[in-house]
C-alpha positions as a Markdown table, in Angstrom:
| # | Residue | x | y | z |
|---|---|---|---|---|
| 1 | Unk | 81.8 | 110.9 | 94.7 |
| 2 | Unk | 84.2 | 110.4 | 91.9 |
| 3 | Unk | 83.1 | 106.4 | 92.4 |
| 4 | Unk | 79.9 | 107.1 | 92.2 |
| 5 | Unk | 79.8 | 108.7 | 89.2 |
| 6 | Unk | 82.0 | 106.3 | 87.5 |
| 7 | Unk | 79.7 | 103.5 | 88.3 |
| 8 | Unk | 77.1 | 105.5 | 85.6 |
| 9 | Unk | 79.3 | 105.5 | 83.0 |
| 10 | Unk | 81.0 | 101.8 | 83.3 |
| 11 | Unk | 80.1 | 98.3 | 84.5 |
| 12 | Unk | 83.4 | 97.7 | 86.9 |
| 13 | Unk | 84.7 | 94.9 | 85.4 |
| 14 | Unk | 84.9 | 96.4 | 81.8 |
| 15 | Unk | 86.4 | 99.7 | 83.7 |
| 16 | Unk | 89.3 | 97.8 | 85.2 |
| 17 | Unk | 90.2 | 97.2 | 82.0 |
| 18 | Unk | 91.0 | 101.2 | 80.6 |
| 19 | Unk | 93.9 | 103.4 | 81.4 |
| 20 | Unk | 92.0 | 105.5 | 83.7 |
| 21 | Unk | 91.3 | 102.8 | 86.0 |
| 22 | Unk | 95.0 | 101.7 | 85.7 |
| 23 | Unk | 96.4 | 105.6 | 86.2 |
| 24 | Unk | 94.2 | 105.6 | 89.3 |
| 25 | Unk | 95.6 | 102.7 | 90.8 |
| 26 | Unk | 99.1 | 104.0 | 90.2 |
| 27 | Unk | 97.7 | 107.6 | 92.2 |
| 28 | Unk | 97.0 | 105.6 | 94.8 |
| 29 | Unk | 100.1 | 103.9 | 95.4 |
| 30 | Unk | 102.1 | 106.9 | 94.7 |
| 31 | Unk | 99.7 | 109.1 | 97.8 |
| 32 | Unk | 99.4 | 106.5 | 100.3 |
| 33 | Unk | 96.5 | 107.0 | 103.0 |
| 34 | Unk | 94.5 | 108.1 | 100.1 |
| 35 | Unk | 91.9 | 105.3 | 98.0 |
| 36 | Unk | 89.7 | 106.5 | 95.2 |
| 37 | Unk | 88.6 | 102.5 | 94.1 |
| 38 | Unk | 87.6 | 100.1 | 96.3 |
| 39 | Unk | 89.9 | 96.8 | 96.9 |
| 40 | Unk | 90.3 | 94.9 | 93.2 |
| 41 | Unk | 89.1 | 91.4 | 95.0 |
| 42 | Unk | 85.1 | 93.8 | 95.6 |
């Protein structure tokens, strides 16, 4: 869901680019078993 919606606001490749993307990446690696972003190499 939370994907989806960020699609709307951002074309991916400028929204790997902000601090949010970045602070979610870090989320992820700190709660393992959990992914909010697909892999960087979609």
């Amino acid at each position: 869901m939370l994907q989806k919606s960020l699609r709307l606001a951002y074309e991916y490749r400028y929204f790997m680019k902000t601090q949010l993307y970045q602070r979610l990446r870090l989320w992820e690696q700190n709660h393992p078993g959990f992914v909010i972003l697909p892999p960087d190499n979609e």
